[in-house]
C-alpha positions in Angstrom: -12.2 -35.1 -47.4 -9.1 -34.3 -48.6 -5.8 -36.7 -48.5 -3.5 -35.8 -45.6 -1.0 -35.1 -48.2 -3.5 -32.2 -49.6 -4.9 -31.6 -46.4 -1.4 -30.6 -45.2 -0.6 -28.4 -48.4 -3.8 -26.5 -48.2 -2.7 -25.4 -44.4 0.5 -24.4 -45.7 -1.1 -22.0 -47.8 -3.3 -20.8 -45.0 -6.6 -22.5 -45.9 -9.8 -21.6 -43.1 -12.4 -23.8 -43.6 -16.0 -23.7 -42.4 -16.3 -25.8 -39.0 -19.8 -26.2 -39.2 -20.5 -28.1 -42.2 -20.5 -32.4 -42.2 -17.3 -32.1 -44.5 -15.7 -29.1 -43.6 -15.1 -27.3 -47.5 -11.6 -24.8 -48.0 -13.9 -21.2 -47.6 -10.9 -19.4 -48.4 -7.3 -18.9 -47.5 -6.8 -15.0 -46.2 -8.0 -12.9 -48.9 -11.5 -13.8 -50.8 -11.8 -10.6 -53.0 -8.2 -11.4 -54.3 -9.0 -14.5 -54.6 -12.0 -14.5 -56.8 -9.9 -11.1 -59.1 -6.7 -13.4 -59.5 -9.0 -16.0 -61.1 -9.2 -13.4 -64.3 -5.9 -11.7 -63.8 -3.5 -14.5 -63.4 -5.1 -18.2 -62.7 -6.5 -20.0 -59.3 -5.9 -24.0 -58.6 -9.0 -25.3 -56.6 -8.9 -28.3 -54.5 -11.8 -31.1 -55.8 -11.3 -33.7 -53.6 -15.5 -34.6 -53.1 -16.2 -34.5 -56.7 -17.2 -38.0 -58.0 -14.4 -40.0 -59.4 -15.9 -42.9 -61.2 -13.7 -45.4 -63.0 -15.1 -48.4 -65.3 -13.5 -51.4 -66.2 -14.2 -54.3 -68.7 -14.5 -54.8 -72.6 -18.2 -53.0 -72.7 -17.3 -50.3 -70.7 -17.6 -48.0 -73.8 -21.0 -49.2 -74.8 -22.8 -49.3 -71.6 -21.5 -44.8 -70.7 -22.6 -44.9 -74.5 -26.2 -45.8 -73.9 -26.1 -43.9 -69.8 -25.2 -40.5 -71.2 -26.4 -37.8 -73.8 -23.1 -38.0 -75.8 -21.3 -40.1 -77.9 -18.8 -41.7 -76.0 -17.6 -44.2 -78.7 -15.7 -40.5 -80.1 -13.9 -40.8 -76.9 -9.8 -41.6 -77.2 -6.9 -41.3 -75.0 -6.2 -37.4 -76.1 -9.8 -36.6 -76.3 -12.7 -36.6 -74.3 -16.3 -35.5 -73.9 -19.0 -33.8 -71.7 -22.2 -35.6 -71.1 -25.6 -34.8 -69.1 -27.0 -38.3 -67.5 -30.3 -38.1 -67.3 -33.6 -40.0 -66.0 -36.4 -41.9 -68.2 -38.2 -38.5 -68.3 -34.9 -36.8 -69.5 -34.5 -34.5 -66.8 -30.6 -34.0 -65.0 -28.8 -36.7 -62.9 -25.5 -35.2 -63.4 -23.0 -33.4 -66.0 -20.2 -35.5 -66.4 -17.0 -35.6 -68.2 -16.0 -38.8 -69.9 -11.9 -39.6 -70.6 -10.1 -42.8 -71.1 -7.5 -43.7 -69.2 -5.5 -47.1 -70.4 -8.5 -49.9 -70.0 -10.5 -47.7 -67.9 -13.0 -45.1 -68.7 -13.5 -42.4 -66.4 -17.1 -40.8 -65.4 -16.3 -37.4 -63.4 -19.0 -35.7 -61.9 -20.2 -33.4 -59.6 -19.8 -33.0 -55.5 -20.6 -35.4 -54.0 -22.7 -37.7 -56.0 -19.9 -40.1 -56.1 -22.1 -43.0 -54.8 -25.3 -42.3 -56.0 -23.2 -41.7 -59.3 -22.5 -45.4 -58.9 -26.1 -46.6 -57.9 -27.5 -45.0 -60.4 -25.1 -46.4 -63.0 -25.7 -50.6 -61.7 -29.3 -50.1 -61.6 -29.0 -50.1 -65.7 -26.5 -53.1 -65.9 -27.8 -55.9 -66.7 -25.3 -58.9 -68.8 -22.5 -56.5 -69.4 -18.6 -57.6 -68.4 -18.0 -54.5 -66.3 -16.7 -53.2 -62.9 -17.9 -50.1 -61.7 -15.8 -48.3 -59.3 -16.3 -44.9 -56.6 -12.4 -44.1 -57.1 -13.5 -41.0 -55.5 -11.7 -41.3 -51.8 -8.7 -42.8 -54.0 -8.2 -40.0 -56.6 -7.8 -36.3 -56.2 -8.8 -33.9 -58.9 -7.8 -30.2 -58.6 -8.7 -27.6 -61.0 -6.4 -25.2 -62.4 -8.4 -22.5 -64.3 -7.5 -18.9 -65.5 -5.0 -16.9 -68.0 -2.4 -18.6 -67.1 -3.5 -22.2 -66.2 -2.1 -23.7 -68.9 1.3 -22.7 -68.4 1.0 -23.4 -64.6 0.2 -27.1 -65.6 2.7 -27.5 -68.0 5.8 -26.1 -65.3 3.8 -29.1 -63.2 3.3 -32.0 -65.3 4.9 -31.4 -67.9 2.4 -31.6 -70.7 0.8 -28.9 -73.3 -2.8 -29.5 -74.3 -4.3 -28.6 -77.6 -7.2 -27.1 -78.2 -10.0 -29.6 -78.9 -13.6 -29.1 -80.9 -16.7 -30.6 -79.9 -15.0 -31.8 -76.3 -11.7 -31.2 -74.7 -8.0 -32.5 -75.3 -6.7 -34.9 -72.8 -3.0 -35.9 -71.6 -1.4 -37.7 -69.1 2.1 -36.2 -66.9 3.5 -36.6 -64.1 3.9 -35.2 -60.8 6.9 -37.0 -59.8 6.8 -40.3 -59.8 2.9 -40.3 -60.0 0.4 -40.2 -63.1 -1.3 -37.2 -63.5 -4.1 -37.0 -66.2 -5.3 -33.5 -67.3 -7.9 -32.6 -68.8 -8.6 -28.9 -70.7 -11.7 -26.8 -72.2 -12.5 -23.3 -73.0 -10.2 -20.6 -73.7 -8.8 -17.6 -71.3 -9.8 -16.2 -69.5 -12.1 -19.0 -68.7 -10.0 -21.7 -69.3 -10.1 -24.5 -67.2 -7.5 -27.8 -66.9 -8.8 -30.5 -64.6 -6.2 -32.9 -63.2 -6.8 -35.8 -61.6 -4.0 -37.6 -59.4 -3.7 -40.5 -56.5 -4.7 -39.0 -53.4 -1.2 -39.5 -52.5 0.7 -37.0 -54.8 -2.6 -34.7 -54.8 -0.3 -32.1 -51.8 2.4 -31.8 -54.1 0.3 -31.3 -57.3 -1.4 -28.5 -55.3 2.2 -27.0 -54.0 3.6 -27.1 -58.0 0.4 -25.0 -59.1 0.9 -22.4 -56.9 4.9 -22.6 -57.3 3.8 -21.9 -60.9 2.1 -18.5 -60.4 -1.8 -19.9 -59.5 -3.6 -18.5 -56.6 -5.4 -21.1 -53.9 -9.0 -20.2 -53.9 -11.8 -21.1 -52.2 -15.3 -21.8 -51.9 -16.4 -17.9 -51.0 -14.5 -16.7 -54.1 -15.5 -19.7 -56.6 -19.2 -19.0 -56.0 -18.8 -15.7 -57.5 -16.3 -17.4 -60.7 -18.2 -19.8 -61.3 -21.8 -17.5 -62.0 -19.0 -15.2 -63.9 -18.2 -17.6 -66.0 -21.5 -19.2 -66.3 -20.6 -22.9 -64.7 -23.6 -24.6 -63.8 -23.9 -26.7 -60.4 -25.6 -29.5 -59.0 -28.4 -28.8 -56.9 -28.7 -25.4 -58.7 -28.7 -25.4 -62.0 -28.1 -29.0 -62.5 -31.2 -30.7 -61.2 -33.7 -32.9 -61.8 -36.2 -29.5 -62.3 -34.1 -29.3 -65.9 -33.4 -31.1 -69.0 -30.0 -30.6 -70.7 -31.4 -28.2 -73.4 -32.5 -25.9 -70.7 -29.7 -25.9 -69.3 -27.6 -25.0 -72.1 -25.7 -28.3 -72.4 -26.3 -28.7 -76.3 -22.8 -29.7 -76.7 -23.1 -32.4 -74.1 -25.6 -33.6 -76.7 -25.6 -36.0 -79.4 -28.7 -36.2 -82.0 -27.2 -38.9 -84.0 -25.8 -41.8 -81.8 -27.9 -44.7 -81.0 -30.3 -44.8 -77.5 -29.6 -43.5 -74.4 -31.6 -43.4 -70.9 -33.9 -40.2 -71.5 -33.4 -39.9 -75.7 -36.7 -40.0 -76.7 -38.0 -37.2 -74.7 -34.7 -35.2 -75.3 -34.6 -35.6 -79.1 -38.8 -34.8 -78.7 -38.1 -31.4 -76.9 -35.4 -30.5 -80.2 -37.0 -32.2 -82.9 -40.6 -30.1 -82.2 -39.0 -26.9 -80.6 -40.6 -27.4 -77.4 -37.9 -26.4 -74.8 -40.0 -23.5 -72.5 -36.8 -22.1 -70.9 -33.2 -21.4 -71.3 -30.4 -20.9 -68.9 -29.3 -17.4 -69.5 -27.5 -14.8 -67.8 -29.0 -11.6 -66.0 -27.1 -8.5 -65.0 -28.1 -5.9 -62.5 -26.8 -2.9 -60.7 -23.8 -3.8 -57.9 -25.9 -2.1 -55.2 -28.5 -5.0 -55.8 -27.9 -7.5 -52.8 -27.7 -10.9 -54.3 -29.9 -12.6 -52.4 -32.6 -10.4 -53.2 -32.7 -11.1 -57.2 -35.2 -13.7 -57.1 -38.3 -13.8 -59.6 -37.2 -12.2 -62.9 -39.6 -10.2 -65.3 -40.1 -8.4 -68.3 -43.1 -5.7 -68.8 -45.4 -7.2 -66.2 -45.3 -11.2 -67.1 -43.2 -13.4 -64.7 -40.4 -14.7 -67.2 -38.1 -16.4 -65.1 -36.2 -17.2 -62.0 -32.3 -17.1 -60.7 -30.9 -19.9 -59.3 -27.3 -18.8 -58.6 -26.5 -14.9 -58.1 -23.3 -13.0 -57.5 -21.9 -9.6 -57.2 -18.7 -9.2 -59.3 -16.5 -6.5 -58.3 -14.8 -7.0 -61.9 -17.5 -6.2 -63.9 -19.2 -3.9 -60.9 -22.6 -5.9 -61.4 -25.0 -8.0 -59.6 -25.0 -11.6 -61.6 -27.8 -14.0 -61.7 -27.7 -17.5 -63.6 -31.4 -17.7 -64.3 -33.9 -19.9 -66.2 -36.2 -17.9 -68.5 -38.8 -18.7 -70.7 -37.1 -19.4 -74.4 -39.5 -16.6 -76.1 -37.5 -13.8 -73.9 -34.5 -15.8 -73.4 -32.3 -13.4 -75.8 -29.5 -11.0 -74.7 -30.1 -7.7 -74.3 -33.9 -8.3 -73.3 -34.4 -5.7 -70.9 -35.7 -7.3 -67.7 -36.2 -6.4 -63.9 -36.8 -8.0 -60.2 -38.7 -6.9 -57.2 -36.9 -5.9 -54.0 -39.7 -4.9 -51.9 -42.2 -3.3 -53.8 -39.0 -1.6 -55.6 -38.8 -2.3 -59.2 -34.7 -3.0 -59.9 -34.0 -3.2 -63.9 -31.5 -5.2 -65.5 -30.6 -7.1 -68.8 -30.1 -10.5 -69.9 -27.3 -11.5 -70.9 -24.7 -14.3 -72.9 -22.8 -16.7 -70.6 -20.0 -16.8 -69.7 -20.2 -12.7 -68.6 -17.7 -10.4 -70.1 
């Protein structure tokens, strides 16, 4: 749930939230479809406040994420950080994570509520190492700022300019008033994304300073459709224990060369001999496709695939699918189609994120 302070500043802005869910989630706040546009025209800010916060403490706190994750965290510094995949002894997803430092900590932020199986997971593999692990997630807020103008909406709030980073993203630390404020950046506009993560105290007023600066509130209605737009993968869909981080397109979250890791040996097998059997691609259809119905995805008349997230942008006047497909017809512009009762429907693959 979110702090009172950001539970207060999301009703100022008109937030409706679904009623009928265990944690009731920000649906939207008046205005979906301008909602989900202004995420490509101008820049949205997106309350967080149930993804996992993970904090680690201790002088081998760098070794022990170092031999959990997929990347090497060892390249991680106070201005830079990292994306990682955790996976299990069979190398298929636990979570995607993103790894930054913060003074003697090192932070482990992952996906919606995983926050204590995050931590589980982690002190099952501990065994003599000096370390606290720690669920900061009900302690720290982290709001996402992402669009054209995201980075100039952070900077009126915090007060900091990040640079562009390769092989991960740059990392600084403002200030929202009196309180710390750690952001952290990747991929360019539109799809540019700051993450920011704050007590839960000063997350209201972080959220009020956004908008102030020109970003629109938006909720989980619009962000579905985004996030297939810009080809963000999510836990429970994408991310799952059905896929291995090459399938999913994580390669970057990937390291070949640092030392062992929970999962390596079948990882570096699947790249070393080729044998990944499916990618995570895009698939575009007509906009009169309903969503729902773009299921099983073919091409002549061989089964190639599957969606497991679908969409239907206004902006691009499409139907959107993030689909697995087998890696031999896993290229863009590899004609495809789907089934809508009896009804063939033809579409294309496609790169991610969609353009």
């Amino acid at each position: 749930m979110p702090s009172p302070g950001l539970d207060q500043a999301l009703a100022r802005h008109h937030a409706v939230r679904d009623a009928g869910t265990p944690v009731p989630r920000v649906q939207h706040f008046g205005d979906p479809a301008g909602e989900a546009s202004a995420a490509f025209t101008r820049g949205v800010v997106r309350e967080q406040s149930t993804h996992a916060v993970i904090v680690l403490r201790g002088r081998e706190r760098v070794e022990f994420v170092n031999r959990m994750c997929t990347n090497d965290a060892t390249r991680v510094t106070p201005t830079f950080g990292i994306g990682a995949a955790l996976t299990s002894a069979k190398g298929k997803l636990v979570d995607l994570a993103r790894i930054a430092a913060r003074g003697e900590e090192l932070l482990l932020l992952g996906s919606a509520g995983q926050g204590a199986a995050l931590k589980a997971w982690l002190e099952k593999y501990v065994v003599m190492e000096e370390l606290a692990i720690v669920d900061a997630t009900a302690e720290e807020s982290r709001l996402l700022a992402f669009g054209p103008q995201a980075a100039a909406a952070v900077q009126q709030a915090i007060g900091v300019e990040l640079a562009p980073a390769d092989g991960g993203f740059a990392v600084a630390q403002g200030r929202c008033d009196a309180a710390p404020v750690l952001a952290l950046g990747a991929g360019p506009a539109p799809f540019h994304g700051i993450e920011l993560i704050a007590p839960a105290a000063a997350a209201g007023a972080l959220f009020d300073r956004l908008v102030a600066g020109g970003l629109t509130p938006i909720g989980e209605t619009a962000w579905s459709q985004v996030r297939v737009e810009a080809g963000i993968p999510l836990h429970g869909r994408e991310i799952s224990d059905n896929a291995n981080p090459l399938e999913a397109g994580l390669l970057n979250a990937v390291s070949f060369n640092k030392g062992c890791y929970i999962g390596q040996e079948v990882v570096a097998r699947l790249n070393s001999y080729a044998k990944v059997q499916r990618l995570l691609i895009g698939a575009r259809f007509p906009a009169a496709v309903e969503p729902a119905t773009v299921q099983e995805i073919f091409w002549d008349l061989l089964r190639v695939g599957h969606a497991t997230s679908t969409t239907r942008s206004p902006r691009l006047d499409a139907t959107l699918a993030l689909a697995f497909i087998k890696n031999e017809y896993a290229k863009p512009g590899t004609p495809v189609y789907t089934v809508r009762q009896g009804e063939r429907i033809d579409g294309v693959l496609c790169e991610l994120p969609f353009r």
